[in-house]
C-alpha positions in Angstrom: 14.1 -3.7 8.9 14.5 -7.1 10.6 17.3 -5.9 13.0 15.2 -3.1 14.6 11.6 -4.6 15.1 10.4 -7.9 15.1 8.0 -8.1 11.7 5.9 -11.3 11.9 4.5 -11.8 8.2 1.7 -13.5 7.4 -0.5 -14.6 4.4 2.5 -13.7 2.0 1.4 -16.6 0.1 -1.8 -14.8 -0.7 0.1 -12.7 -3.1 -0.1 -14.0 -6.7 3.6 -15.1 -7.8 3.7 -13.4 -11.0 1.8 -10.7 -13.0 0.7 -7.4 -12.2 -0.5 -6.9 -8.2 -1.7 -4.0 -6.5 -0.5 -4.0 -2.8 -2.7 -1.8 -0.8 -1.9 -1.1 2.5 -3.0 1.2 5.4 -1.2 3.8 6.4 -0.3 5.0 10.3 3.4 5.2 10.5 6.9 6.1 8.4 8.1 3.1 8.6 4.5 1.2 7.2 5.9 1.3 3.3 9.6 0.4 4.4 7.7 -2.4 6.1 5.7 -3.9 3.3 9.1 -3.5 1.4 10.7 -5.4 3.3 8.2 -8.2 3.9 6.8 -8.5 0.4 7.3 -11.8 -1.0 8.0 -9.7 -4.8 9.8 -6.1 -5.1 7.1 -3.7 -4.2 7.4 0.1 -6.1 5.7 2.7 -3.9 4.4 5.8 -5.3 6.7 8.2 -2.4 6.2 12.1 -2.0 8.9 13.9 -4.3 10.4 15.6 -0.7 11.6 12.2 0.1 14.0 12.4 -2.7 16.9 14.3 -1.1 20.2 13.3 -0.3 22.1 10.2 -0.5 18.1 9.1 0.2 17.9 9.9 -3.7 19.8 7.3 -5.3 18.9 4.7 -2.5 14.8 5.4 -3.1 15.3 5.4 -6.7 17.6 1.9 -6.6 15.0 0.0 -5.0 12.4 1.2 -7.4 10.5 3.7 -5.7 8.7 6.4 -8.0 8.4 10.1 -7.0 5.0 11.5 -7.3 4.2 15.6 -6.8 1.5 15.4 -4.5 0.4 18.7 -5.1 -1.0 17.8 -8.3 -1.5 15.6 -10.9 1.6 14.1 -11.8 1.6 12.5 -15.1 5.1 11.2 -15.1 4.1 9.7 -12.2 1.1 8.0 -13.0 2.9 7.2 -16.0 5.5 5.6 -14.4 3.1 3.4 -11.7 1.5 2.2 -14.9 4.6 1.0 -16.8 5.8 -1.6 -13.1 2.0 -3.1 -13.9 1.9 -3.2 -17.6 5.7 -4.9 -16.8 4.0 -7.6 -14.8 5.6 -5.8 -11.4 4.0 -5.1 -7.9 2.4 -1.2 -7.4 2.3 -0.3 -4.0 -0.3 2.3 -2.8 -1.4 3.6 0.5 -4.8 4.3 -0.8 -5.4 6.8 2.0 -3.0 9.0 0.5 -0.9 10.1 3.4 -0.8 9.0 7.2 -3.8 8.9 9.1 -5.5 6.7 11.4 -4.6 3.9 9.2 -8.4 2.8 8.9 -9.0 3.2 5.1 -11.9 5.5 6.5 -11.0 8.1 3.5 -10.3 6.6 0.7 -9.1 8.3 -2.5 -9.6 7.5 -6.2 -6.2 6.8 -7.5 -5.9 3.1 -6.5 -9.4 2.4 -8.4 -7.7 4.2 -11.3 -4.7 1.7 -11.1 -7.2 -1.4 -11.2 -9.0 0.1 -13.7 -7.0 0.7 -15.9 -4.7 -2.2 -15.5 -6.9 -5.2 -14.6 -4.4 -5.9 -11.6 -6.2 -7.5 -9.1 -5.9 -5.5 -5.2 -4.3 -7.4 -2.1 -5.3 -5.7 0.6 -2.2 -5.7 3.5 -2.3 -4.6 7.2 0.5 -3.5 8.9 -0.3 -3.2 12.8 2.1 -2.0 15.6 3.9 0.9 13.9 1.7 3.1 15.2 1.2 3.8 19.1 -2.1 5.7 20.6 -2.0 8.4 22.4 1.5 9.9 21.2 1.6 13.1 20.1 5.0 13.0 18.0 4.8 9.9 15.8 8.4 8.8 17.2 9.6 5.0 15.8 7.5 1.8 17.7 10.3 1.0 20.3 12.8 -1.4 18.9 12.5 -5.1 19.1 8.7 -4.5 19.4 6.6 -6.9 17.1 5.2 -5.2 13.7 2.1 -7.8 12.1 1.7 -7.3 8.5 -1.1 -9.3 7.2 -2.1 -9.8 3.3 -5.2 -10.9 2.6 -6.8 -12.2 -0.4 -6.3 -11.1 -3.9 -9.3 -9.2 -5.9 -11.4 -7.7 -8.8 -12.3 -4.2 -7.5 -13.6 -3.7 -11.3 -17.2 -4.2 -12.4 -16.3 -6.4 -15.4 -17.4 -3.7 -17.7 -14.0 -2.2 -19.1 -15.4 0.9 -18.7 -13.4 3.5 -17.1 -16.3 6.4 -16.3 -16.0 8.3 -12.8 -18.9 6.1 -11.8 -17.1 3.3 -12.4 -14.2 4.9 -10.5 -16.4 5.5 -7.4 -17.7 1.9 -7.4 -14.2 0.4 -7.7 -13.1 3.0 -4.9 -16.5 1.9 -2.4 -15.4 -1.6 -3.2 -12.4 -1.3 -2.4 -12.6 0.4 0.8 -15.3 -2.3 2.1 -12.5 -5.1 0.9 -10.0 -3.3 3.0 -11.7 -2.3 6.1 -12.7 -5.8 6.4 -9.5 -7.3 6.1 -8.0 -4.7 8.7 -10.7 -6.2 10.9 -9.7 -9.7 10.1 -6.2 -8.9 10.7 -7.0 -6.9 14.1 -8.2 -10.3 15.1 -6.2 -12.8 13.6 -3.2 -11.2 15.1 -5.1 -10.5 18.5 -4.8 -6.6 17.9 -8.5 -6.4 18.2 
C-alpha cells in the first residue's frame, strides 16, 4: 500500500496492544479496508463480501485473515467466525456503515453494537480521509503518490454496563456509537486539516 499512496498514520498508539479491539472505520473508497490493513499497528480481520473471494484473490484474502460474510443475509458462519478473532484476543475490523457511502457514519447499522455487546471489546473509532474524491462519478483509485490520513482515536465502552443484550440495548450501543464516530471523523477532518 505504501508504494502507491502516501498513508500518514496517526494515533496508532491509541489502539490497545493486546486483547480483543473493535476497529471501526468509515467507509468511502476500495482501498479504505486495505488501508487500515496496512496501517494497523495489530493484524486487522475484516468481515469482506463473499464476491471478493474469487481467484487467486481467494487464498490471498483468506491468508491474511479476512472472513467472508453473505451479505444477503444472516450469516452465521460468519458472525461465528468475527466472534472467535475477539474471543482469541484478535482485532475485528468493521465498516459499521455496511458498504461504501459517503463515509460519514450517517447510517449506521446494528452489527458492530452486536460485536461489543457481546464481546465486551472496546470500539476504536478510525478515519481514513483522501481515498475518496468529490465530484467523481466512477470511484477510480486517489491518484498515486497522493497522501491517505488515517486517524484512530480513542478506545471505548459502547455498552451500558448492564450485560444485557436486548434490541434496546443494541440500539443504545448503536446511537452511541455513531455519536463516538462522527465526532472523531470531525476531529480527524481537523486535526489533519481536511476540514
Amino acid at each position: 500500500m505504501n508504494s502507491g499512496w502516501r498513508p500518514r498514520v496517526l494515533g496508532a498508539w491509541r489502539v490497545p496492544a493486546s486483547g480483543p479491539v473493535i476497529l471501526a472505520g468509515n467507509h468511502a473508497h476500495n482501498i479504505d479496508g486495505p488501508m487500515l490493513i496496512g496501517t494497523a499497528p495489530r493484524p486487522v480481520h475484516f468481515l469482506v463480501k463473499q464476491e471478493a473471494f474469487i481467484g487467486p484473490l481467494d487464498p490471498f484474502l483468506r491468508a491474511i485473515g479476512q472472513l467472508p460474510v453473505d451479505r444477503g443475509r444472516a450469516d452465521r458462519g460468519a458472525i461465528t467466525a468475527a466472534l472467535g478473532v475477539l474471543e482469541r484476543g484478535g482485532v475485528l475490523g468493521i465498516f459499521p456503515e455496511g458498504t461504501r457511502g459517503a463515509g460519514d457514519f450517517a447510517e449506521l447499522r446494528s452489527g458492530l453494537a452486536y460485536f461489543a455487546v457481546r464481546t465486551g471489546a472496546p470500539v476504536v473509532p478510525v478515519a481514513v480521509l483522501g481515498s475518496a474524491r468529490a465530484g467523481r462519478l466512477i470511484p477510480a483509485l486517489p491518484p498515486l503518490r497522493s497522501r491517505i490520513d488515517v486517524v484512530f482515536g480513542d478506545p471505548f465502552d459502547p455498552t451500558d454496563g448492564s450485560g444485557r443484550r436486548t434490541r434496546s440495548v443494541l440500539d443504545a450501543a448503536t446511537a452511541r456509537i455513531q455519536k463516538q464516530l462522527t465526532a472523531h471523523l470531525e476531529y480527524a477532518r481537523r486535526a489533519t486539516g481536511r476540514g
